[in-house]
N, CA and C atoms of all chains as a GROMACS GRO file, in nm:
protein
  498
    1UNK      N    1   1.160   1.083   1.596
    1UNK     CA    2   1.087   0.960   1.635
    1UNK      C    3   0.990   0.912   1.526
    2UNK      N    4   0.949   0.981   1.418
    2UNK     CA    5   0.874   0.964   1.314
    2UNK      C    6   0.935   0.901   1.215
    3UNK      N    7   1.040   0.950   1.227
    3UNK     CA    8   1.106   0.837   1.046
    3UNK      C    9   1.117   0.710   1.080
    4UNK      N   10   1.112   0.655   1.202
    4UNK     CA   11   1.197   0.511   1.171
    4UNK      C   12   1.000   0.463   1.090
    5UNK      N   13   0.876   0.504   1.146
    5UNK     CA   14   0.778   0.435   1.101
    5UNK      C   15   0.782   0.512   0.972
    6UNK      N   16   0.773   0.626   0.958
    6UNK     CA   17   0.739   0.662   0.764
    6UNK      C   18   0.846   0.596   0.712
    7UNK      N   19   0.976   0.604   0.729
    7UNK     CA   20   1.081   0.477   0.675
    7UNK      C   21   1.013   0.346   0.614
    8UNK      N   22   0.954   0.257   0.716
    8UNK     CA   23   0.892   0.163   0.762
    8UNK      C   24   0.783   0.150   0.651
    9UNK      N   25   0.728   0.250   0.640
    9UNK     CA   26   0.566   0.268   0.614
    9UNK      C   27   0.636   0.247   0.420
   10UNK      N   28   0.668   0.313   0.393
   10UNK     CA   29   0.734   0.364   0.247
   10UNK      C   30   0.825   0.197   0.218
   11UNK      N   31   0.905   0.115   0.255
   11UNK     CA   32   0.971   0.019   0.240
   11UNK      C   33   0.860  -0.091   0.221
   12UNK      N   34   0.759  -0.024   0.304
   12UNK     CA   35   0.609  -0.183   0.288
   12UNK      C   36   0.584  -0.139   0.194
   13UNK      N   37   0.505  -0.047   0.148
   13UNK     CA   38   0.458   0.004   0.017
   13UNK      C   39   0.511  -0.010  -0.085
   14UNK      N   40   0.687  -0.005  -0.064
   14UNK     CA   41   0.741  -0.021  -0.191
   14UNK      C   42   0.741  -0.223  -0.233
   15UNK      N   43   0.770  -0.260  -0.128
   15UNK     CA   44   0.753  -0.390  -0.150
   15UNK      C   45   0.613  -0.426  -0.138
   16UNK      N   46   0.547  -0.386  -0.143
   16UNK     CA   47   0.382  -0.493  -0.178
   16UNK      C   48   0.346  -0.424  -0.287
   17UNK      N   49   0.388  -0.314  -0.366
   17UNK     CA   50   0.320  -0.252  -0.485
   17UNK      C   51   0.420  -0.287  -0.574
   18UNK      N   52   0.534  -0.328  -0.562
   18UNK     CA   53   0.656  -0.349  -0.660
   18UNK      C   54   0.639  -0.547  -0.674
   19UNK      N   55   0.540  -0.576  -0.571
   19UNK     CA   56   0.588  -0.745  -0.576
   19UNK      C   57   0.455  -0.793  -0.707
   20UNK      N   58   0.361  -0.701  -0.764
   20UNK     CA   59   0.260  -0.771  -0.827
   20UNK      C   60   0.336  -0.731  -0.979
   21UNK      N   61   0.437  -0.613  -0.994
   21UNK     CA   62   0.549  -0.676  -1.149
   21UNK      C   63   0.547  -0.772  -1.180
   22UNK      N   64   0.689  -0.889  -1.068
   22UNK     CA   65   0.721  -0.981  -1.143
   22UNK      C   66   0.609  -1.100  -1.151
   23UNK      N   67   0.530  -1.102  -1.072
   23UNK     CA   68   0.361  -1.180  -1.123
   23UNK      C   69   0.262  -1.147  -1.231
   24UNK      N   70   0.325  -1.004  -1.282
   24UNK     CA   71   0.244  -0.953  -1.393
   24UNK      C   72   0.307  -0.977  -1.520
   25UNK      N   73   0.465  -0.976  -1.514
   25UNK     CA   74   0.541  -1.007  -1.611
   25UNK      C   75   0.545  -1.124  -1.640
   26UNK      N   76   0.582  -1.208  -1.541
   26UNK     CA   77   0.536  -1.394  -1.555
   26UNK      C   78   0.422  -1.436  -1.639
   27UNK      N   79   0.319  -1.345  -1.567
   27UNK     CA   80   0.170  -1.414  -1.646
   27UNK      C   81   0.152  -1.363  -1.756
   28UNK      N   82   0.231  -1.267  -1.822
   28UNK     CA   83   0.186  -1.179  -1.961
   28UNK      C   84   0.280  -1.259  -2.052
   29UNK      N   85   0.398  -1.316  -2.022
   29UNK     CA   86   0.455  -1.393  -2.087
   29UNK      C   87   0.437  -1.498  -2.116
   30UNK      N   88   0.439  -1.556  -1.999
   30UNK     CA   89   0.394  -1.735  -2.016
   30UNK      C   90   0.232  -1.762  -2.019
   31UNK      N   91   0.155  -1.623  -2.010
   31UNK     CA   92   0.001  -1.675  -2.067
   31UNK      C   93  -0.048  -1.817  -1.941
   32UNK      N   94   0.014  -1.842  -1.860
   32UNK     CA   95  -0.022  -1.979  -1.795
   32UNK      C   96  -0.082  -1.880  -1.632
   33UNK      N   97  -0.261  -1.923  -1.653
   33UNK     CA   98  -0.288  -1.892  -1.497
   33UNK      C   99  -0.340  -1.948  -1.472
   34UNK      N  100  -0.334  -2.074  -1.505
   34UNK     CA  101  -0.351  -2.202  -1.388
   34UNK      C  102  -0.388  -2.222  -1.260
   35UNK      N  103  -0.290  -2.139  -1.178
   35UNK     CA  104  -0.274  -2.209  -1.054
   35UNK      C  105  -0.326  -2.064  -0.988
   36UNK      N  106  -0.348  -1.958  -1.074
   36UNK     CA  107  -0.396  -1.820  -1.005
   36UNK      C  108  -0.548  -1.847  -0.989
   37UNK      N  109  -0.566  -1.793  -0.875
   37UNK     CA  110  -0.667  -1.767  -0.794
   37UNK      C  111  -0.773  -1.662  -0.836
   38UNK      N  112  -0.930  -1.688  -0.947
   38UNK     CA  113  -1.002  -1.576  -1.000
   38UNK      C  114  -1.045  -1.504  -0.909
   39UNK      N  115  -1.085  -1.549  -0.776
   39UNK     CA  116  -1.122  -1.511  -0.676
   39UNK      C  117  -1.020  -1.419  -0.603
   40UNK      N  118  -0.956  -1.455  -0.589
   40UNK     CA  119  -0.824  -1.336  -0.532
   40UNK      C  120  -0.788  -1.253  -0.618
   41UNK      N  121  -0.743  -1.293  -0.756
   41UNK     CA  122  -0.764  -1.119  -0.846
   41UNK      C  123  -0.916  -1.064  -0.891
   42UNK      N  124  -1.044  -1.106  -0.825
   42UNK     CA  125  -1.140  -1.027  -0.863
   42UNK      C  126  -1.163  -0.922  -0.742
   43UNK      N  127  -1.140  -0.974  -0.602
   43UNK     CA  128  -1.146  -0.946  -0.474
   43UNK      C  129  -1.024  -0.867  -0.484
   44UNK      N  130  -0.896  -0.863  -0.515
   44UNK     CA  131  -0.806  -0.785  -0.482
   44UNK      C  132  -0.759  -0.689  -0.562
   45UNK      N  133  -0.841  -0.678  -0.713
   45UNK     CA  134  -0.832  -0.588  -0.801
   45UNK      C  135  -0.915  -0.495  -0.746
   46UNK      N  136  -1.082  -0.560  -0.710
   46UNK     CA  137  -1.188  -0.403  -0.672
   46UNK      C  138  -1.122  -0.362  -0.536
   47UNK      N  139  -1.048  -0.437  -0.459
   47UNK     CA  140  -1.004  -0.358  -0.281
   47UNK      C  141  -0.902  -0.259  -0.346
   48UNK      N  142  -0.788  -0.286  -0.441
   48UNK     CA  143  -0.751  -0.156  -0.504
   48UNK      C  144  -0.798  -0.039  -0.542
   49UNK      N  145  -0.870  -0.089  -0.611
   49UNK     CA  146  -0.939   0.007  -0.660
   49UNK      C  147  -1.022   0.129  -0.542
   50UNK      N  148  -1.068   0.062  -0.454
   50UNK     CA  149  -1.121   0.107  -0.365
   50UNK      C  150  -1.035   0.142  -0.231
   51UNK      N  151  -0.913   0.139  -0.229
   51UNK     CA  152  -0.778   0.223  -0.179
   51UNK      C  153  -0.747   0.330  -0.301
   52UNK      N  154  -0.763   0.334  -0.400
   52UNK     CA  155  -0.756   0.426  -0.496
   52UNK      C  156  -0.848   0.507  -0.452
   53UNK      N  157  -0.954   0.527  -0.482
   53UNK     CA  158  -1.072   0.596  -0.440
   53UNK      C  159  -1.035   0.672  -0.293
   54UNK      N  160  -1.027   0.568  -0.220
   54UNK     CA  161  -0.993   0.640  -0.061
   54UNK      C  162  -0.898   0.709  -0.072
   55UNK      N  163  -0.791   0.681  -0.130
   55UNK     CA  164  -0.694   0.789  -0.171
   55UNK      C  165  -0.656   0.927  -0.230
   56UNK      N  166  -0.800   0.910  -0.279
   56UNK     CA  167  -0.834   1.067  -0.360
   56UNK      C  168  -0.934   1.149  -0.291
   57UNK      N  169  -1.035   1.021  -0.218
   57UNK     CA  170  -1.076   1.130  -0.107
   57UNK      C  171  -1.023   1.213   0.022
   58UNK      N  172  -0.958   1.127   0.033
   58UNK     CA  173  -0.854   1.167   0.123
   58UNK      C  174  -0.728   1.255   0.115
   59UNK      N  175  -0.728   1.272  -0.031
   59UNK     CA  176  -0.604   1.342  -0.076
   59UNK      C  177  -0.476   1.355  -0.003
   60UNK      N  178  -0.458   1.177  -0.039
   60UNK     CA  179  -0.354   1.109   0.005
   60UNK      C  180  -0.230   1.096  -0.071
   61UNK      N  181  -0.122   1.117  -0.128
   61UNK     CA  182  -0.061   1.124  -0.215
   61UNK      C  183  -0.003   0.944  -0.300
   62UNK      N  184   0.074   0.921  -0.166
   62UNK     CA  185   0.130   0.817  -0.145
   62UNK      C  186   0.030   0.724  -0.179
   63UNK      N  187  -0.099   0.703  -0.147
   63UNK     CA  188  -0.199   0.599  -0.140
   63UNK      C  189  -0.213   0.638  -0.298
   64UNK      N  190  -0.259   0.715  -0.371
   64UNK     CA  191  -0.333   0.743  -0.479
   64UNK      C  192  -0.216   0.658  -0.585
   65UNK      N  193  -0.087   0.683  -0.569
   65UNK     CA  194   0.023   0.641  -0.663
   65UNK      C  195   0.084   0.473  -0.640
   66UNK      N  196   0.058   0.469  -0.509
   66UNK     CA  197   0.103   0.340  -0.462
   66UNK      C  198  -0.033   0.217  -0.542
   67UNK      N  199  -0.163   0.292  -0.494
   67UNK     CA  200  -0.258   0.176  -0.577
   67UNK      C  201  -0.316   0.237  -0.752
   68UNK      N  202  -0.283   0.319  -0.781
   68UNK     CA  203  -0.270   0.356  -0.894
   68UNK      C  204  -0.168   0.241  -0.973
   69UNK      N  205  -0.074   0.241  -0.956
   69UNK     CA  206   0.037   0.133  -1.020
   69UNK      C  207  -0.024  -0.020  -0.961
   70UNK      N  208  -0.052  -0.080  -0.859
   70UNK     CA  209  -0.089  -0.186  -0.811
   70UNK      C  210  -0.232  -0.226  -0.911
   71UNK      N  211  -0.335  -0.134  -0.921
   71UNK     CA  212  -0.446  -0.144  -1.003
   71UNK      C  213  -0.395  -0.219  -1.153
   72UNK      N  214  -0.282  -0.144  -1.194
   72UNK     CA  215  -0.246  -0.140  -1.362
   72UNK      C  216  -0.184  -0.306  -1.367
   73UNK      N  217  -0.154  -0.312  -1.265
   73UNK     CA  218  -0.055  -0.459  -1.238
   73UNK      C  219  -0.167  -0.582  -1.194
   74UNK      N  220  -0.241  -0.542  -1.096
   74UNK     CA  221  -0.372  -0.640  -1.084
   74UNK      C  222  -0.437  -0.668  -1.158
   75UNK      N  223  -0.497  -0.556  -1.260
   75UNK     CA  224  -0.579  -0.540  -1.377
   75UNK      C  225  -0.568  -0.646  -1.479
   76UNK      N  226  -0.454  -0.632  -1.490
   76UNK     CA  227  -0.357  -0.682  -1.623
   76UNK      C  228  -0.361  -0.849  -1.609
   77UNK      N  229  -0.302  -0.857  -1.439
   77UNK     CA  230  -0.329  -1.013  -1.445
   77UNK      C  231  -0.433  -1.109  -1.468
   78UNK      N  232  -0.572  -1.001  -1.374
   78UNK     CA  233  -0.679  -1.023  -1.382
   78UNK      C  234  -0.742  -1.062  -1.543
   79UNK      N  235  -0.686  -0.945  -1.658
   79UNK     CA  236  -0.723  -0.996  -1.761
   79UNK      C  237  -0.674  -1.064  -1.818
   80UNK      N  238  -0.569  -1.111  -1.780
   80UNK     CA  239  -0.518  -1.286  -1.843
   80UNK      C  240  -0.544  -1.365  -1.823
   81UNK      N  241  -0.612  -1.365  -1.682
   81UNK     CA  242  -0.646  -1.494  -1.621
   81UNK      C  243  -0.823  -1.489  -1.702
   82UNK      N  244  -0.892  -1.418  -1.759
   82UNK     CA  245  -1.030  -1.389  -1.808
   82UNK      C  246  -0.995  -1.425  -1.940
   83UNK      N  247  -0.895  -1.358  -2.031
   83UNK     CA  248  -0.912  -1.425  -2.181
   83UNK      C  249  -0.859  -1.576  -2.227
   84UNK      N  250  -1.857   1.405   0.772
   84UNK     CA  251  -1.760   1.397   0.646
   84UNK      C  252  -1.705   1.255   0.635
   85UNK      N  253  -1.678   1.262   0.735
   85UNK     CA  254  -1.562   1.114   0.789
   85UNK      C  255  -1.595   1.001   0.742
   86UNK      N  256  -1.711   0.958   0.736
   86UNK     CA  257  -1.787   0.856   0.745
   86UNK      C  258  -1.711   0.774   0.610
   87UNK      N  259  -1.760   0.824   0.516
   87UNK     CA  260  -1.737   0.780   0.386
   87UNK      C  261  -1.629   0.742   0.346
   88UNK      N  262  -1.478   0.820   0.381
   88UNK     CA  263  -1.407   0.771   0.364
   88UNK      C  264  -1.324   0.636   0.443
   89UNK      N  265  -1.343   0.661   0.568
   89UNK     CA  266  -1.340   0.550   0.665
   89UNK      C  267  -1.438   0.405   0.632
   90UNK      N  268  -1.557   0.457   0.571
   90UNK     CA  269  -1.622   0.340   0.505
   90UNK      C  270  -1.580   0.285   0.402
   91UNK      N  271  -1.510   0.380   0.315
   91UNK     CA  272  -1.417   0.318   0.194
   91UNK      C  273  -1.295   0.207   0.263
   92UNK      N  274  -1.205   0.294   0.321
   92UNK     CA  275  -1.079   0.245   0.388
   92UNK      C  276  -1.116   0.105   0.452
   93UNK      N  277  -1.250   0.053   0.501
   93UNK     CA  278  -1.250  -0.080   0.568
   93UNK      C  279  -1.313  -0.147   0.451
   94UNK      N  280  -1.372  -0.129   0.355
   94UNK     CA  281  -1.429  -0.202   0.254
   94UNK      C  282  -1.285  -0.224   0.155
   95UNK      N  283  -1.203  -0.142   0.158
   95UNK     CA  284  -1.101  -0.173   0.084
   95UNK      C  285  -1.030  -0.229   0.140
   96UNK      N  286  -0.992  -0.245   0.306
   96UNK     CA  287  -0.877  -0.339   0.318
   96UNK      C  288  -0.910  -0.448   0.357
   97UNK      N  289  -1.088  -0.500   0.366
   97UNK     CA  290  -1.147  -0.631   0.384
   97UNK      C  291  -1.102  -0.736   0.253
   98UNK      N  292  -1.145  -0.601   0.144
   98UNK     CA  293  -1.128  -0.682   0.021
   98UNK      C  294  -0.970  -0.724  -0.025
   99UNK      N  295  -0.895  -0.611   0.019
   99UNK     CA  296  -0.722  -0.706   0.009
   99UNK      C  297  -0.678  -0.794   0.103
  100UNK      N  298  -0.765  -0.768   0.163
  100UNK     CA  299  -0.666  -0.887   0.306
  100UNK      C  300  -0.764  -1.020   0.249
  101UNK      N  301  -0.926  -1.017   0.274
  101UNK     CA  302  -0.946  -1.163   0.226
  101UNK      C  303  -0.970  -1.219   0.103
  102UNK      N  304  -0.858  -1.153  -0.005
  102UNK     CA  305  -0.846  -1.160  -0.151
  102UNK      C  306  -0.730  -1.299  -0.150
  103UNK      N  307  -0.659  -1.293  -0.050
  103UNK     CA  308  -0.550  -1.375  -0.018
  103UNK      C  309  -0.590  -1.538  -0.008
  104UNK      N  310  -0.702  -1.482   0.103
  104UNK     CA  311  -0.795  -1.661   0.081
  104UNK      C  312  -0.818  -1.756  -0.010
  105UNK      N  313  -0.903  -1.715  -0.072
  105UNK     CA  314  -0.915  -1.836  -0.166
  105UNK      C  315  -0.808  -1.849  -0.276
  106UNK      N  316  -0.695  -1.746  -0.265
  106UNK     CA  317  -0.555  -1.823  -0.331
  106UNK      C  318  -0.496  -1.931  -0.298
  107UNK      N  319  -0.500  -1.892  -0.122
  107UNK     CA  320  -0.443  -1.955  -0.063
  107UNK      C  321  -0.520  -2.114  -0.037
  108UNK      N  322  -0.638  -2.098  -0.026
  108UNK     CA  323  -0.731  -2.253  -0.045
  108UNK      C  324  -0.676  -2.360  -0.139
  109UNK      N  325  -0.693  -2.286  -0.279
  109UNK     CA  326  -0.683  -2.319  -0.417
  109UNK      C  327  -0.528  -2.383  -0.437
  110UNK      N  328  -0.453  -2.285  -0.367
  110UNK     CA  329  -0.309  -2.361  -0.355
  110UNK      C  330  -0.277  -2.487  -0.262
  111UNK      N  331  -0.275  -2.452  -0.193
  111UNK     CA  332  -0.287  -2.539  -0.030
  111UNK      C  333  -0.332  -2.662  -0.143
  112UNK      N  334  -0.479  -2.679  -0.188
  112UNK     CA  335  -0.573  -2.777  -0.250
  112UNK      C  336  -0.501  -2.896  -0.313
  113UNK      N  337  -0.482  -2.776  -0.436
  113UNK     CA  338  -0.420  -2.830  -0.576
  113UNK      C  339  -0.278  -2.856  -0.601
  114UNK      N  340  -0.175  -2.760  -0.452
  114UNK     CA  341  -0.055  -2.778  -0.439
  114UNK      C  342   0.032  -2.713  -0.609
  115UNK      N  343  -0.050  -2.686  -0.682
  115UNK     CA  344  -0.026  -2.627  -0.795
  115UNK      C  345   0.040  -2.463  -0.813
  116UNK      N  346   0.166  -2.444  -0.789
  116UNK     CA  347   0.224  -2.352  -0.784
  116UNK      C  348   0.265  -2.266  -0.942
  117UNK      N  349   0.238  -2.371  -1.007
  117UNK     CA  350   0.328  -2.320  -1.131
  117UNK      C  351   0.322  -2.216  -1.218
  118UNK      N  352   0.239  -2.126  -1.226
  118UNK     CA  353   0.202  -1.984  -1.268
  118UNK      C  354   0.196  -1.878  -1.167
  119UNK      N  355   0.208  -1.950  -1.007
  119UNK     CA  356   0.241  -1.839  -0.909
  119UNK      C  357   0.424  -1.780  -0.917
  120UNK      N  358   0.444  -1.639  -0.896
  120UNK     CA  359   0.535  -1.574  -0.939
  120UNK      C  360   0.597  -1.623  -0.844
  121UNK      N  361   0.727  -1.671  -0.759
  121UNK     CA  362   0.793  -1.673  -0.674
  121UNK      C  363   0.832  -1.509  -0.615
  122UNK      N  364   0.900  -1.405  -0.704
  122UNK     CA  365   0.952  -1.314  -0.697
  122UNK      C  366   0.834  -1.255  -0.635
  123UNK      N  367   0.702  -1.240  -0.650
  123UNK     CA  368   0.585  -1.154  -0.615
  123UNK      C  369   0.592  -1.228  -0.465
  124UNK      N  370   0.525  -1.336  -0.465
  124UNK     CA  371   0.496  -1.401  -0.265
  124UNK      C  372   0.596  -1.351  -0.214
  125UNK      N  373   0.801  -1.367  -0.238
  125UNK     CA  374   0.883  -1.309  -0.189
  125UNK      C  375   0.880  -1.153  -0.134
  126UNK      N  376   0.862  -1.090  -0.232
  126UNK     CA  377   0.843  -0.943  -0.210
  126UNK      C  378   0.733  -0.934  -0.118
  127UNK      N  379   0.571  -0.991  -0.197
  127UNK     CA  380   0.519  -0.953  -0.081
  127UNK      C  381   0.480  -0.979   0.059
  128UNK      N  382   0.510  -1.084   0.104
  128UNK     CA  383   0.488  -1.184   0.192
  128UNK      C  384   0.639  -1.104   0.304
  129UNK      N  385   0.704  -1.021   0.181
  129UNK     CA  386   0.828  -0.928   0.304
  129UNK      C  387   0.755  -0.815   0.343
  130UNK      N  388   0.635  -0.748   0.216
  130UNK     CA  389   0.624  -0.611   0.229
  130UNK      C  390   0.543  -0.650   0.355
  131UNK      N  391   0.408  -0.748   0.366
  131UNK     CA  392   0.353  -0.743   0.469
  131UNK      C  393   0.369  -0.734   0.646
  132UNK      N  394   0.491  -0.805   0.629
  132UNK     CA  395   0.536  -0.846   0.752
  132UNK      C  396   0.612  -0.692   0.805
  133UNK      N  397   0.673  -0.615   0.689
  133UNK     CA  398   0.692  -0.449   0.732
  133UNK      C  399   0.532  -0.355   0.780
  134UNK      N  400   0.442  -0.383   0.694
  134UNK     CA  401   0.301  -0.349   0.708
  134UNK      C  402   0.272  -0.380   0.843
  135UNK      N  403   0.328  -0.506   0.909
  135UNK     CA  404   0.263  -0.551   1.048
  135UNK      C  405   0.383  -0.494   1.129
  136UNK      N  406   0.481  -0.464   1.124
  136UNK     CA  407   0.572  -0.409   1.215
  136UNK      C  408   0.563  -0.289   1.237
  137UNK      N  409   0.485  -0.202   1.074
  137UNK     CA  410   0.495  -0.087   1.089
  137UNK      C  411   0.345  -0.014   1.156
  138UNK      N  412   0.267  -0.094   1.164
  138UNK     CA  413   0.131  -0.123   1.226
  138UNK      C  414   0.175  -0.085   1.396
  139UNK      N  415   0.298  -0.198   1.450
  139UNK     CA  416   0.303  -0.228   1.550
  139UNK      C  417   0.362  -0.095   1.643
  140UNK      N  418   0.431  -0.066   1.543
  140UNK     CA  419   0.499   0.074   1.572
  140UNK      C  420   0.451   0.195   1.614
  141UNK      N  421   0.342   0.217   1.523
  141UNK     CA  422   0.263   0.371   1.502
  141UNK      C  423   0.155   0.319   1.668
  142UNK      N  424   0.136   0.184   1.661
  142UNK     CA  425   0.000   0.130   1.743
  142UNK      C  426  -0.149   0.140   1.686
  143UNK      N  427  -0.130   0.097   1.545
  143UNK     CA  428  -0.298   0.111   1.490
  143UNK      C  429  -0.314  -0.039   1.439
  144UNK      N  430  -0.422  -0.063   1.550
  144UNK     CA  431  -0.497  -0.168   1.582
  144UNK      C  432  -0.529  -0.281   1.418
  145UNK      N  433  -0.617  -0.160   1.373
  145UNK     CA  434  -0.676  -0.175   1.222
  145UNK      C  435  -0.570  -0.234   1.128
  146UNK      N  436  -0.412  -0.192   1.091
  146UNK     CA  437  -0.320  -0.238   1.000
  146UNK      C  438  -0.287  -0.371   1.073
  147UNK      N  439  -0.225  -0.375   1.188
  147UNK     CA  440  -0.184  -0.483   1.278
  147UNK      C  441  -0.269  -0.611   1.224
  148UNK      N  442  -0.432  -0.601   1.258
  148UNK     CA  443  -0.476  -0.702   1.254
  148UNK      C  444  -0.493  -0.747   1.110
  149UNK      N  445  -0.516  -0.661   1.007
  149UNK     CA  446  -0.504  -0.696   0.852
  149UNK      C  447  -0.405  -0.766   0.779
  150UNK      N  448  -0.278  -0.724   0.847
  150UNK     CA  449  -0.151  -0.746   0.808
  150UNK      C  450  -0.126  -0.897   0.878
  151UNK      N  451  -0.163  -0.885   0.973
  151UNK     CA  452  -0.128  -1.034   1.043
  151UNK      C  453  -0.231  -1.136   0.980
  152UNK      N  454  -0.383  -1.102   0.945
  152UNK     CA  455  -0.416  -1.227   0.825
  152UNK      C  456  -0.309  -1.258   0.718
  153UNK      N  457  -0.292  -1.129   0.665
  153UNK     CA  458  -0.251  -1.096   0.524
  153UNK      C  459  -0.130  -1.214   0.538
  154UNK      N  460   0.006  -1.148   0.597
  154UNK     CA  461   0.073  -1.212   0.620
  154UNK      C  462   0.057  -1.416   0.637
  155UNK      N  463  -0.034  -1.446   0.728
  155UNK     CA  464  -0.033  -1.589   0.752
  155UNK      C  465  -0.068  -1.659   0.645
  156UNK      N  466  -0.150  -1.587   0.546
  156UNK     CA  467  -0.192  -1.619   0.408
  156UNK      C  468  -0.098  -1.673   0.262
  157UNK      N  469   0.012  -1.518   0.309
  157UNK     CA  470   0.050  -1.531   0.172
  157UNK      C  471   0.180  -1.595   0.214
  158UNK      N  472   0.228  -1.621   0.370
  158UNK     CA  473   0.357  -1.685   0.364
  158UNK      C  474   0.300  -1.846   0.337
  159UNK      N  475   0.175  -1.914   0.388
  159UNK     CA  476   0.157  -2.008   0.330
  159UNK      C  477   0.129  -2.066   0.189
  160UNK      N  478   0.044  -1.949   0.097
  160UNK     CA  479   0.166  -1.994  -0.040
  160UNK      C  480   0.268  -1.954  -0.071
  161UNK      N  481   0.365  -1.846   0.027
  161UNK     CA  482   0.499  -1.881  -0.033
  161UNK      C  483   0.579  -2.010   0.073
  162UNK      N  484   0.500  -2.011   0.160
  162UNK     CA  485   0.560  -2.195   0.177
  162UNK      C  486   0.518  -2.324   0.109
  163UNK      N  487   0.404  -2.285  -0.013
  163UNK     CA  488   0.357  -2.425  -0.076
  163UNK      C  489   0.454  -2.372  -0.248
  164UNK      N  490   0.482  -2.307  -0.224
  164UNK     CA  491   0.567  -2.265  -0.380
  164UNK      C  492   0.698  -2.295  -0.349
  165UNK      N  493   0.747  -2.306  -0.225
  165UNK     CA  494   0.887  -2.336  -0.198
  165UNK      C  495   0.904  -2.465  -0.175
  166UNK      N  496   0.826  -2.561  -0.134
  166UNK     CA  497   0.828  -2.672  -0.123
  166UNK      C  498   0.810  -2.786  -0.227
   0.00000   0.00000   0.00000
């Protein structure tokens, strides 16, 4: 009765930590962040960060790796949209 | 013990869920899509809607209601990027 949600749980994760790539690859290429939101990557880089954190206190595995990679991908956009 | 990390866990998913907002303002606004990733809203605007099913599943209140901002957010810029 547990897998269909850890199934579940692992397929979200993989798609919301795999979807800030092709937004990271877009913006590192084409340099254009225009239409990105500073406010949503300043707010959604530190809430990472701070699922990171919870993740290590918690000695969470899944959480620590899932926003570990999401951080590197937020980060990144975040600093394109700053220089 | 508890405290802290549970205090992390709601400070971090305040800050991803209403990180979505003022993207979503800014878009909605300016109708200016053109540096938003299509491939990213796709992915994530799917991962969320697993996040809210998989919320619905386990029965925790806390993901349910995050996920269901989250969600109304980011499918409305991926309905102002598709249009």
């Amino acid at each position: 009765m547990t897998i269909v949600p850890d199934l579940l749980g692992y397929i979200a994760a993989t798609l919301t930590t795999s979807s800030f790539l092709p937004q990271a690859i877009h913006t590192i290429k084409t340099r254009d962040t225009q239409s990105l939101s500073l406010g949503m990557y300043s707010l959604f880089t530190s809430g990472v960060l701070c699922w990171l954190i919870y993740g290590i206190v918690i000695d969470n595995q899944a959480i620590i790796i899932a926003n570990a990679i999401t951080f590197i991908l937020a980060a990144s956009i975040l600093a394109c949209k700053n220089l």
